[in-house]
PLY file of the C-alpha trace (Angstrom):
ply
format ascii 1.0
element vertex 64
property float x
property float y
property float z
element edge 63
property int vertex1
property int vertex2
end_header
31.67 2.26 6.46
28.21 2.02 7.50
28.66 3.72 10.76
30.78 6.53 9.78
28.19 7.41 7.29
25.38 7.33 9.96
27.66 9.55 11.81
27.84 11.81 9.07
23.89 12.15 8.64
23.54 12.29 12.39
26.07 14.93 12.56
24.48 17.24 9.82
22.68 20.58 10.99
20.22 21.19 8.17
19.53 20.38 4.93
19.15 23.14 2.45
16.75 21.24 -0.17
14.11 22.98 -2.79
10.93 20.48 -3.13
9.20 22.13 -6.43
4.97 22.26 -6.48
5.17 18.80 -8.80
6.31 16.86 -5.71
3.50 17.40 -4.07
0.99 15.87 -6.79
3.34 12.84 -7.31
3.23 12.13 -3.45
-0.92 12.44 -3.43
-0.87 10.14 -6.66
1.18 7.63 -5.42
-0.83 7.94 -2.00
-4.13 7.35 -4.52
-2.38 4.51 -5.85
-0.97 2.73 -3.07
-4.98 3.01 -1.89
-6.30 1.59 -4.98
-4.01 -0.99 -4.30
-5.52 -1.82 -1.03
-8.55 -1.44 -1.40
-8.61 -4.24 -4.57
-6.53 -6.85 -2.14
-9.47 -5.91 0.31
-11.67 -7.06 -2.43
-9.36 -10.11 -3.34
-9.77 -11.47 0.22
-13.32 -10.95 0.55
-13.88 -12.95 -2.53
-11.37 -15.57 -1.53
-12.30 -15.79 1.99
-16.26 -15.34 2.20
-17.59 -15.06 -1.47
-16.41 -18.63 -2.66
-17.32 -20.62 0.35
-20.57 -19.38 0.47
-21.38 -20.17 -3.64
-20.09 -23.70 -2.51
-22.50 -23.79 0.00
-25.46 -22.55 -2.26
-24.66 -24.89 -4.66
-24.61 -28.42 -2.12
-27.63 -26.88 -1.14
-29.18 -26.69 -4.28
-28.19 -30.07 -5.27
-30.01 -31.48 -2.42
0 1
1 2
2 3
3 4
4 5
5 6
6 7
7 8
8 9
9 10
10 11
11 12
12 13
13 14
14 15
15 16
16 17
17 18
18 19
19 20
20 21
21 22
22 23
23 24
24 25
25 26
26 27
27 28
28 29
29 30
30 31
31 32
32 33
33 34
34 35
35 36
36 37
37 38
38 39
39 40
40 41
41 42
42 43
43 44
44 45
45 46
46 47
47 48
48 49
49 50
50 51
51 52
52 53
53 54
54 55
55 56
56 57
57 58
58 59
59 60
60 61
61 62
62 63
């Protein structure tokens, strides 16, 4: 079933589809959001990864 289906798209000359001016704001807002998105797991990891171990440090070195 799967095959004779990709033959069918593969087959297909055009596609006669209208994409109306909303589309284009719900692609750039999704595009915002999936950036948001990366750009707080960029902060996640930095805090994680270099922030944390480096308080821990501060602080043994503190005690001492």
């Amino acid at each position: 079933m799967k095959r004779i289906l990709f033959m069918i798209m593969l087959l297909s000359v055009s596609a006669s589809a209208y994409i109306d001016p909303g589309t284009g704001g719900a692609i750039i807002g999704s595009g915002g959001g999936m950036l948001a998105a990366l750009i707080g797991l960029a902060g996640a990891l930095l805090l994680r990864y270099l922030i944390e171990p480096a308080k821990k440090l501060f602080a043994k070195l503190r005690k001492r």
